[in-house]
Structure formats: C-alpha cells, structure tokens
C-alpha positions as CSV (number, residue, x, y, z in Angstrom):
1,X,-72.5,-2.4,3.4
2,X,-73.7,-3.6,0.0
3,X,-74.3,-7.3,-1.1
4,X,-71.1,-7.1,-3.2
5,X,-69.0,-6.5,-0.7
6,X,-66.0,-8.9,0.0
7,X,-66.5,-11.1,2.9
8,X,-64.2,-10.8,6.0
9,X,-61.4,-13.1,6.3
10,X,-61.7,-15.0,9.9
11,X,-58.7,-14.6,12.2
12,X,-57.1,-17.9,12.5
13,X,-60.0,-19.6,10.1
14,X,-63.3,-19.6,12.6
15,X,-62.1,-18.1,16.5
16,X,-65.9,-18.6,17.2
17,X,-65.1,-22.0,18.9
18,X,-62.2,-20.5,21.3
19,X,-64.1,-17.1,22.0
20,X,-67.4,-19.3,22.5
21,X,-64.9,-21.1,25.1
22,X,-63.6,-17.8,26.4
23,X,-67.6,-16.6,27.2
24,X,-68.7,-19.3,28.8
25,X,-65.1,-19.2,31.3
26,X,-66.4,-15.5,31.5
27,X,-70.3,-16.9,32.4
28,X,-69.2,-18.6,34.8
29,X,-67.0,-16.3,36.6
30,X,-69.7,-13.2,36.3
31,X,-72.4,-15.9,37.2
32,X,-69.7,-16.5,40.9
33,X,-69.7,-13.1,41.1
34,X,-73.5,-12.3,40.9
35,X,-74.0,-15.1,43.8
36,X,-71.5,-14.0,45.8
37,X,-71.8,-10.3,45.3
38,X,-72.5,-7.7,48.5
39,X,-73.0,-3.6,48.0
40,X,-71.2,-1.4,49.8
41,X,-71.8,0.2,52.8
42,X,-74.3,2.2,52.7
43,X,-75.8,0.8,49.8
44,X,-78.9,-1.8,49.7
45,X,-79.3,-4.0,46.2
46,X,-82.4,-3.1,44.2
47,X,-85.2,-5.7,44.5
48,X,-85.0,-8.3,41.9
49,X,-81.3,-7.4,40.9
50,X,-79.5,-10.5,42.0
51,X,-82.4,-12.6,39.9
52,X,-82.2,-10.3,36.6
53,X,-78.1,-10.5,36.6
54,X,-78.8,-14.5,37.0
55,X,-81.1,-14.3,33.5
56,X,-78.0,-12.2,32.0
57,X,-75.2,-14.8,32.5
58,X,-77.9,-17.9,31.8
59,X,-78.2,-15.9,28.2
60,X,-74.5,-15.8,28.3
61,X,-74.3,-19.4,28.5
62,X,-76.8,-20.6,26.1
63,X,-75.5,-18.2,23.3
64,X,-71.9,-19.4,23.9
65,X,-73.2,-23.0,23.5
66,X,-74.7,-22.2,20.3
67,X,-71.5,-20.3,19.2
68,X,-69.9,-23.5,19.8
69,X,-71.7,-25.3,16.9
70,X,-72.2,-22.1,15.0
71,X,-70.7,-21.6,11.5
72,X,-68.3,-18.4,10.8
73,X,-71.0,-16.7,8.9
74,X,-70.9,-12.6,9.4
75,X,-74.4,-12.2,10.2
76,X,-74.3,-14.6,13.1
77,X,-70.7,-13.4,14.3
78,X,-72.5,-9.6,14.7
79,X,-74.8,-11.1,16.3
80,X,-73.2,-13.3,19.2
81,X,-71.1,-9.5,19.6
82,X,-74.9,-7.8,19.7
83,X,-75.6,-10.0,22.1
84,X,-72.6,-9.6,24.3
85,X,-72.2,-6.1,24.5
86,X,-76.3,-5.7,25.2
87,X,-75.4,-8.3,28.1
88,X,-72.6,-6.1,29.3
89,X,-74.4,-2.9,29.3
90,X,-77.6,-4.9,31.2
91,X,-75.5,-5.6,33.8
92,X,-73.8,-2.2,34.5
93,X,-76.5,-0.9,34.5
94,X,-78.5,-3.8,37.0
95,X,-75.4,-2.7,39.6
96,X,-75.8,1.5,38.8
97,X,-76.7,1.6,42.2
98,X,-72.7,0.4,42.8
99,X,-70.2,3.2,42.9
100,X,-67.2,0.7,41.7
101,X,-66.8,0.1,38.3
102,X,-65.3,-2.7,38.2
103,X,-68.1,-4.2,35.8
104,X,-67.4,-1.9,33.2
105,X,-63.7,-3.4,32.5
106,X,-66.0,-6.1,30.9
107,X,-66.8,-4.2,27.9
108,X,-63.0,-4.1,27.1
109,X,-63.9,-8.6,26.6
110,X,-66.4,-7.5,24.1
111,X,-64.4,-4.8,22.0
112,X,-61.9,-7.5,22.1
113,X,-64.5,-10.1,20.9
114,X,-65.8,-7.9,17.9
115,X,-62.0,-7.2,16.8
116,X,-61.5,-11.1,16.3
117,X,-64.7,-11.8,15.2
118,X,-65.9,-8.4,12.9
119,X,-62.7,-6.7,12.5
120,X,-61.4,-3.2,13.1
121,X,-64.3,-0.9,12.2
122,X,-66.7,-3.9,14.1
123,X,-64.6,-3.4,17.1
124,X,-64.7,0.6,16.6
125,X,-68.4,0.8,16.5
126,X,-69.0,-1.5,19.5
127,X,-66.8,0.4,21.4
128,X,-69.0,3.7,20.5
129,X,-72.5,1.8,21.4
130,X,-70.5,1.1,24.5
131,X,-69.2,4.2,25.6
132,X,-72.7,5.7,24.5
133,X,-74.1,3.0,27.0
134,X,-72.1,4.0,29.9
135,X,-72.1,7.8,29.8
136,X,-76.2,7.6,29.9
137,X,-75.6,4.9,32.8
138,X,-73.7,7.2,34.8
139,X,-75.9,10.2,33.3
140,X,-79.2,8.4,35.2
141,X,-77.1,6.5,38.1
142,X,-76.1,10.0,39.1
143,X,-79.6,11.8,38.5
144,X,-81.7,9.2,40.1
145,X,-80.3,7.0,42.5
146,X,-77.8,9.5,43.6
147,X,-74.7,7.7,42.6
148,X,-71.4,9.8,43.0
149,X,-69.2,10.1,39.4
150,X,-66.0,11.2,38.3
151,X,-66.3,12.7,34.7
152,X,-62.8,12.3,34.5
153,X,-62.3,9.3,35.6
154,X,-65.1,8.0,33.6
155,X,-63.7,9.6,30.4
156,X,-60.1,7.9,30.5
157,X,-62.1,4.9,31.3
158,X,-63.6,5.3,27.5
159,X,-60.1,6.5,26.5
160,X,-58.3,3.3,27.5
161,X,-61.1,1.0,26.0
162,X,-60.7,2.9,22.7
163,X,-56.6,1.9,22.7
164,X,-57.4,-1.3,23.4
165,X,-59.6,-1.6,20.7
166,X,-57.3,0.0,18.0
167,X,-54.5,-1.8,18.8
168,X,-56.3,-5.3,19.0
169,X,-58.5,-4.2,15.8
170,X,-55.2,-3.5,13.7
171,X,-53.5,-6.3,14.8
172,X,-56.9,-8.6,13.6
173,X,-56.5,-6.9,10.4
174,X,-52.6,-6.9,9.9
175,X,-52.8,-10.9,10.3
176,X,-56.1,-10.9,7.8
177,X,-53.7,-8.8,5.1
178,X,-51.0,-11.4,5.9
179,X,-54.0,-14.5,5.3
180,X,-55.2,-12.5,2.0
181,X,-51.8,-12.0,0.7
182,X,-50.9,-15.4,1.2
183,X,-53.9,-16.5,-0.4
184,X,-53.7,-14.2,-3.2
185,X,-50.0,-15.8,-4.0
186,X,-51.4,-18.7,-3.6
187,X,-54.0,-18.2,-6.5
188,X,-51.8,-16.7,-8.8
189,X,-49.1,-19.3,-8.2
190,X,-52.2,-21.6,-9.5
191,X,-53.0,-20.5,-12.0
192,X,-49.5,-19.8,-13.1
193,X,-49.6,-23.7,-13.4
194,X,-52.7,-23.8,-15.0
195,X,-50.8,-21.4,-17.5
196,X,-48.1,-24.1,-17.9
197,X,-50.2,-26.9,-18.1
198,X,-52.6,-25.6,-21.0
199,X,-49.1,-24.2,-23.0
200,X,-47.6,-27.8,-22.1
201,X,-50.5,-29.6,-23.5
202,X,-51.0,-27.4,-26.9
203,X,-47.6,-27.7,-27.4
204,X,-47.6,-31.2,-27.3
205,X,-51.0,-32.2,-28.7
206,X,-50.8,-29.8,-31.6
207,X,-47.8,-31.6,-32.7
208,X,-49.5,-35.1,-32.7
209,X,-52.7,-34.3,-34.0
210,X,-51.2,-32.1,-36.7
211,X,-49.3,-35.2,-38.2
212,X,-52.0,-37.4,-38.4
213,X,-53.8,-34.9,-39.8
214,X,-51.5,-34.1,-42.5
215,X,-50.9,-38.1,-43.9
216,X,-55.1,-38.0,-44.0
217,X,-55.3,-35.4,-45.6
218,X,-52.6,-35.9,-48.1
219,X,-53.2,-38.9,-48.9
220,X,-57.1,-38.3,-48.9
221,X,-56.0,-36.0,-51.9
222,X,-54.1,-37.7,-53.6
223,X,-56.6,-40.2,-53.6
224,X,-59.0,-37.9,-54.7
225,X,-56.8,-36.6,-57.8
226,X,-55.8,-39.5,-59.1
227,X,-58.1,-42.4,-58.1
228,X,-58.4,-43.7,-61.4
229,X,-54.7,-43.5,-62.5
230,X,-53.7,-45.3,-59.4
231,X,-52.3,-48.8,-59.4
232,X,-55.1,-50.7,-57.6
233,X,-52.3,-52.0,-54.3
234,X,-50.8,-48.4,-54.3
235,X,-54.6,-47.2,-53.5
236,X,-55.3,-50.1,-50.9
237,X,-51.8,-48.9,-49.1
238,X,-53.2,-44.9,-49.2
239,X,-56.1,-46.3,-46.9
240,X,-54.5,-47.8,-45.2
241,X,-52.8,-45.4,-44.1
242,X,-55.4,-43.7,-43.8
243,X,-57.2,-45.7,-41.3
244,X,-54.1,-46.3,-39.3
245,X,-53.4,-42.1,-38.7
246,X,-57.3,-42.1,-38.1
247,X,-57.0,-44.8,-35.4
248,X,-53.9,-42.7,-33.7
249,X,-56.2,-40.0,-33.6
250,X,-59.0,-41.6,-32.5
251,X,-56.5,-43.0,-29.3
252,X,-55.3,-39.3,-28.7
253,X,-58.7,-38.1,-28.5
254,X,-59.7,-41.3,-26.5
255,X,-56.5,-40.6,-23.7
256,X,-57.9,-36.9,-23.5
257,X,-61.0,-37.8,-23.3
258,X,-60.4,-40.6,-19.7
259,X,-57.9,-37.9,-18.5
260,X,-60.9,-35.5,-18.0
261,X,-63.3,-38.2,-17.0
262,X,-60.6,-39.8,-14.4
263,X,-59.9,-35.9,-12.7
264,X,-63.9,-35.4,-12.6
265,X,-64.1,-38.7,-10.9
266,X,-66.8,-40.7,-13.5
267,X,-64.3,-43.3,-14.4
268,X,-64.5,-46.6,-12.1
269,X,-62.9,-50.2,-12.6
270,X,-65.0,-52.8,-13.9
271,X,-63.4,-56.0,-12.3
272,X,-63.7,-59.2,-13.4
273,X,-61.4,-61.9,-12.7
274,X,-59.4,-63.6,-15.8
275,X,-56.1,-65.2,-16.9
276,X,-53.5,-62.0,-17.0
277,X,-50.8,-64.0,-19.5
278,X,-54.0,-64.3,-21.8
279,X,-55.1,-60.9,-21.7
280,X,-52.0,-59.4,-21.9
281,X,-51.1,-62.0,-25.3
282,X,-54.4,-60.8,-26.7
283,X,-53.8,-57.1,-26.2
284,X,-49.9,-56.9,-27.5
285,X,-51.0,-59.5,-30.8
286,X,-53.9,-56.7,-31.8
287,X,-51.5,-53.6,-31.1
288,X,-49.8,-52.3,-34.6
289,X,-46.4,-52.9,-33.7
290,X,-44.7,-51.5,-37.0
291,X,-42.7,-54.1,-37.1
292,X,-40.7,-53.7,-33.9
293,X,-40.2,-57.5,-32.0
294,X,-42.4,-57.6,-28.5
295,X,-41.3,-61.4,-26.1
296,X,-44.0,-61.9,-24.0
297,X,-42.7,-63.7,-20.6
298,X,-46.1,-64.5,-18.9
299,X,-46.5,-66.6,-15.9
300,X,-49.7,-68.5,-15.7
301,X,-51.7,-65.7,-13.3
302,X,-55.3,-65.1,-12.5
303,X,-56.5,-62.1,-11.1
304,X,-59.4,-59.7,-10.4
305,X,-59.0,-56.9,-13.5
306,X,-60.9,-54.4,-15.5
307,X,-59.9,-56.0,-19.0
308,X,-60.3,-52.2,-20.9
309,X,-57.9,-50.6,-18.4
310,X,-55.5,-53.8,-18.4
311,X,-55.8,-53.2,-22.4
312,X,-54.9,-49.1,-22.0
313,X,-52.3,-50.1,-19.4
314,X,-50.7,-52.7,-21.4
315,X,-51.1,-51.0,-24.8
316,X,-49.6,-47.4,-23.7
317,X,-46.4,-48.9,-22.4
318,X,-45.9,-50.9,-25.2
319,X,-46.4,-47.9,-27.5
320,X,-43.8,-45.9,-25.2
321,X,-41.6,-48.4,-25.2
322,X,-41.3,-48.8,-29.4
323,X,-41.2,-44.9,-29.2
324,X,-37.7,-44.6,-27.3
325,X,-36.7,-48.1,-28.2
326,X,-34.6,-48.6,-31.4
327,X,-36.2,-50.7,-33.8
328,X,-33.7,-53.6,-34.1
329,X,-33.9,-54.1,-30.7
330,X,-36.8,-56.2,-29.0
331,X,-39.4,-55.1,-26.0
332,X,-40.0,-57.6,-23.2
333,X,-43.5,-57.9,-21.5
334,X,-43.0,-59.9,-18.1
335,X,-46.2,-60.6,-16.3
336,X,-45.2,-62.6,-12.7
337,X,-47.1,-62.9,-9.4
338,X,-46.6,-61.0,-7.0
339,X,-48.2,-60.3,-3.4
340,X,-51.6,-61.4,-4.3
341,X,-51.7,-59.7,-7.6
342,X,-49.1,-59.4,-10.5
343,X,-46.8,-57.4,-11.6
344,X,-46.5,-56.2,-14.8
345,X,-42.9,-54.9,-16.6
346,X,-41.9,-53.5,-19.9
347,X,-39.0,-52.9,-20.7
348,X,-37.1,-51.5,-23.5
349,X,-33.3,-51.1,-24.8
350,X,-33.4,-47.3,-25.4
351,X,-31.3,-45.0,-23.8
352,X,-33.6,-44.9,-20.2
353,X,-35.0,-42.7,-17.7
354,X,-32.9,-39.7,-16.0
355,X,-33.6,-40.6,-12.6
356,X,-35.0,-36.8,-12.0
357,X,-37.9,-37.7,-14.4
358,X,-38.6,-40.9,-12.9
359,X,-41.4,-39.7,-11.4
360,X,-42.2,-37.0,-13.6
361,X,-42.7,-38.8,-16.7
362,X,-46.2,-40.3,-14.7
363,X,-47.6,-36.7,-14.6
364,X,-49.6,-35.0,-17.4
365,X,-47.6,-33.9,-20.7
366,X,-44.4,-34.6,-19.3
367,X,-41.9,-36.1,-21.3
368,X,-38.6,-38.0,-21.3
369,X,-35.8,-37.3,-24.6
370,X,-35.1,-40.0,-26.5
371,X,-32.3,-41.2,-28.4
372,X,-31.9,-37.7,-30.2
373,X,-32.0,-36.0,-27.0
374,X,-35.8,-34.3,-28.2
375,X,-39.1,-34.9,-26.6
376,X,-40.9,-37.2,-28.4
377,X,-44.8,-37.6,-27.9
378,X,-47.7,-35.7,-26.0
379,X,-47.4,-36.8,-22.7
380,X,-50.4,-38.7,-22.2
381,X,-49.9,-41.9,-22.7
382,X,-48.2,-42.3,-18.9
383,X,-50.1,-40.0,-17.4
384,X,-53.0,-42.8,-18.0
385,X,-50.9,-45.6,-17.1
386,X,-50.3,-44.4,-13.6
387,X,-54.3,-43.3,-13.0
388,X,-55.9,-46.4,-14.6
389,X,-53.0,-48.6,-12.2
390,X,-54.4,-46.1,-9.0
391,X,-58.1,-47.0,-9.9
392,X,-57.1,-50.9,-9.9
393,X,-55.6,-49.8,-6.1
394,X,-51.7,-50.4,-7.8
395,X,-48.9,-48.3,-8.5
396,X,-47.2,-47.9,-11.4
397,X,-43.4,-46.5,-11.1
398,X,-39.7,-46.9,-13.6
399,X,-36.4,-48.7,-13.0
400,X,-33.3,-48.5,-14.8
401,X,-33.1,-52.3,-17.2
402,X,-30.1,-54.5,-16.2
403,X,-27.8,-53.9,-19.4
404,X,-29.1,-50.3,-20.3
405,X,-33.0,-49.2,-21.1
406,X,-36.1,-48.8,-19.2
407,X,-38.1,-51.3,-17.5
408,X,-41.4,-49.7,-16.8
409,X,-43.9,-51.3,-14.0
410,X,-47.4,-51.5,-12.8
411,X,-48.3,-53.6,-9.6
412,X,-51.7,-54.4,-9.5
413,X,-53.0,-56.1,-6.3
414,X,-55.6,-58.3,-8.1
415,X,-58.4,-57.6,-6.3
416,X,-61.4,-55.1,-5.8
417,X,-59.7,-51.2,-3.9
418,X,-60.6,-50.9,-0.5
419,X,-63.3,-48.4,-0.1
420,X,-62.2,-45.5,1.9
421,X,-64.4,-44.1,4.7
C-alpha cells in the first residue's frame, strides 16, 4: 500500500471504543476460563501453562484499555488486530496438549474484529495468518505431544471461519460504499451551492459596481474633454458626482470586505455604552438621503454598543428602505426600550416582504422585488445587518407595517454577548 492511497472509511465513525468494550468482556471471560480450566482425562497441563495463558489475557486487558482512548488511525487499528490474533494463536497453542478445540472458535472474534476495524481484505489476510497458525499447531501438537487430529475436521473448521469472514468483511464494506456515497453527495451538493453562491454574487455585484463605474468614468471624461468650456457649477456638480459613486463603491467594497472578515471570525464588537437616540440621529443626518424624508422616533435610551456596527446597522436599513420605498413617501426610524436593550425599527411604505423571503432576505445576495416586481441591489446590505446584530448577541428579523410596507428590526440586548464555553 502506497502513501497515496485513500484512507479507510471507519464503520460507524470509530468502532474502536465498542470492540475495545467487546475485548475486554472477552478478557475477562478467557481470563474465568484459564482459572478455572481442568485437562481431560488422561491429560496433565504443561508446567507453567496456566501462568503464561494469565500474561495472554493481562495483555488482552491493557491493549483494550488503550484501544479505549485510542484514535481511529489505520496503523494503530492493524495493530490492536496484530495483537489480537498473536494472542489467539498463543493461547491455542499454550492448550495443544488439549484435544478440544474449543479455543480455536476465538479466532472467528478476531476475523470479525479486523472486518470492522481494517475492512474486507484486513479480515481476509488475518484469517490466512490464522489458519497458517493452526494447521502448524496441529502439525506439532500431533508430532510431539501426541495429540490425536482430524484433518477433516480441522479443515471445515478453516472453511467456516473463511464464511464468516466474507460475509462480515462485505457487509463492513457495503455500509463504508453506503458512508462514501453519502459523503460524496454530500460534497457535490456543496459545492453545487458554492456554484450558486459565487453566480449569485457576480450577478449581483457586477451590476452595482458596473454603474458606479460608468457615472466615474463618464463624467471623469467629460471632465477631462471639456474642463475649460465648462460652466464653473456644472463642473463642481460632475464631482460631485463623482465623489458620491466613489463613496457607493467604497461601501460595496467595505460590505464585502466585513462579510469575509465576519465568516473567518476576525470581526468582534467594540462596546461602549452611549445614548442610542443620539447615535442613531447622528448616523441618519450624515447618510445621503437623496432627498427622500427619514422621522426619527427615538426614546431617550442608553446602552452598551459598538458605535461603527450601530452606524452599518442603522445606515444599511435606511438605504434598503429608500431603495423599495417610493420617494414621496417618508421612512420611520423608532428606537424604544426593550428588555434591557432597544429595539430598533425601520420601516418603509413600499410594497413589503413576501412572507417566504422573510427570512431569506437576511442571507447573502438574496433579494426581495420591488415595486416593479425586479430585484433591485446586491444583497449585501442585509446580510450585514443580521451578522453585525448576532455579534451585538441580538437578532435582527421583518414584519409586515400596519397600513402596507415593511418594518424592518434589530433587537439588541444592550450589553456585552455571553461568552460561550
């Protein structure tokens, strides 16, 4: 077997546990039987015997403790099954002098053992050392201590451990198919949504960054034509336009950018406690509104927040809300106490949430239609709101507005996340 190979897929995850269980059940039966055992007539146990079979099943017991707290790693499985059937043989061949055989029906426990732990051809091979083991047993029971044998017998002993180790070895390996098909599924069903998530995300980003894009550049242009010929007011309004495409693209970027730091975990909140109504007032007077009317109904709360991710909480639902909202209608910000912490709503007068996306439109590059029935946005902007709320220790969840809309709303308790252990 080469170092490439693919590693064997445990039977049940790690049976080392329940077969170290079984062995030492085993131990303790072989170590009753060694204390209690008396030869036939006619048949005097070998000096030492009793004391040698003692050392076997004491080895039994102190490898099946270590299985215990073993790891599933192949090299120690083959051995805890060298170990075994080396045990098995010593003790056949300790009571040769015995013309019953009821000692070899133990190798049938360690074919059985190499099956669940090794696999089909593991099993196969013990079960040839084994065999091998007990033929030259018989072969030297029989030449020197004058031991009667059946050939026969002794052969369809062989025979019936060989069926029981094909049938239990294909069985092992018929359930580790079924584990590596499942897992197989599994993967590609993974990375199936991978698929979806990276076309999701191109297809929506594109679009935003493309438009941006295109006012900077034409304007840039235009600029750059016709600088001199411009009114000087007609100019000052080409920057600024300018500057407020580059500042939508430097928030795109800045959403993508926490999305990836907030799944590789480096994002924390930096708590410090404040007056909500006043950070909240501050955040919606420095947000470009475009001329859509925001009410602010803010009871007088205080409150342990990280002011950045209030300011991203607060600012993305205020931009989703002028997105779906029309513009002759006004957005209401309500900040109320609540539970120890606050609760935050906005809530616009567009034309709502289907209540299948309600949940939805918090994941990544989803999206909800708005008043045209199309798609509007990249999907982002939510997606943030939700995981800045869960790093606060909140929630962040949609209702349908009294009168028609969408009230959008982040609970945030107010005070530092419990720690989990």
């Amino acid at each position: 077997m080469n170092g490439s190979a693919a590693p064997q897929i445990p039977l049940l995850g790690n049976p080392g546990p329940a077969i170290a269980g079984a062995r030492l059940v085993i131990a303790a039966v072989l170590g009753l039987y060694v204390l209690t055992y008396s030869a036939p007539p006619g048949y005097d146990v070998p000096a030492m015997t009793r004391a040698a079979a003692i050392v076997v099943v004491a080895a039994l017991i102190v490898t099946s403790g270590i299985q215990l707290r073993a790891r599933a790693g192949t090299q120690r499985r083959l051995g805890f099954v060298v170990i075994d059937a080396v045990a098995v043989l010593g003790l056949v061949v300790l009571y040769a002098f015995d013309p019953s055989k009821y000692l070899f029906f133990m190798t049938s426990g360690v074919v059985i053992e190499a099956a669940l732990l090794l696999g089909l051809s593991g099993a196969t091979f013990t079960w040839a050392a084994l065999s091998c083991g007990y033929f030259l047993k018989e072969t030297v029971a029989s030449a020197v201590l004058g031991v009667p044998t059946e050939p026969v017998a002794g052969i369809l002993r062989v025979l019936v451990l060989l069926g029981i180790t094909l049938v239990v070895g294909s069985l092992v390996e018929a359930v580790r198919a079924t584990k590596a098909f499942a897992g197989e599924r599994e993967e590609t069903e993974r990375l199936r949504a991978l698929d979806e998530t990276k076309n999701a995300f191109l297809a929506a980003v594109s679009h935003d960054l493309k438009n941006p894009l295109t006012t900077i550049l034409g304007f840039a242009a235009t600029l750059e034509a016709r600088l001199d010929k411009l009114p000087r007011e007609q100019s000052l309004e080409f920057l600024r336009q300018i500057t407020r495409s580059g500042r939508k693209l430097e928030r795109m970027l800045d959403d993508l950018l926490d999305m990836d730091r907030i799944d590789r975990g480096i994002i924390q909140p930096n708590l410090m406690r404040g007056d909500i109504a006043a950070l909240v007032r501050g955040i919606v007077q420095d947000i470009d509104l475009g001329g859509q009317s925001v009410t602010i109904h803010a009871d007088e709360v205080r409150a342990e927040v990280d002011p950045a991710k209030l300011e991203r909480i607060v600012e993305n639902l205020i931009r989703n809300a002028i997105k779906y909202a029309p513009s002759e209608r006004e957005i209401d910000v309500r900040v109320a106490g609540h539970g120890g912490g606050f609760l935050l709503a906005v809530e616009d007068r567009g034309p709502g949430i289907p209540d299948d996306l309600k949940e939805k439109v918090f994941e990544p590059f989803e999206r909800a239609p708005g008043a045209n029935g199309m798609a509007t946005g990249s999907g982002i902007g939510l997606s943030l709101v939700s995981r800045f709320t869960e790093l606060h220790g909140g929630r962040a969840w949609v209702e349908d507005r009294p009168g028609g809309g969408a009230s959008f709303r982040v609970y945030l308790p107010g005070r530092a996340p419990a720690v989990p252990s």
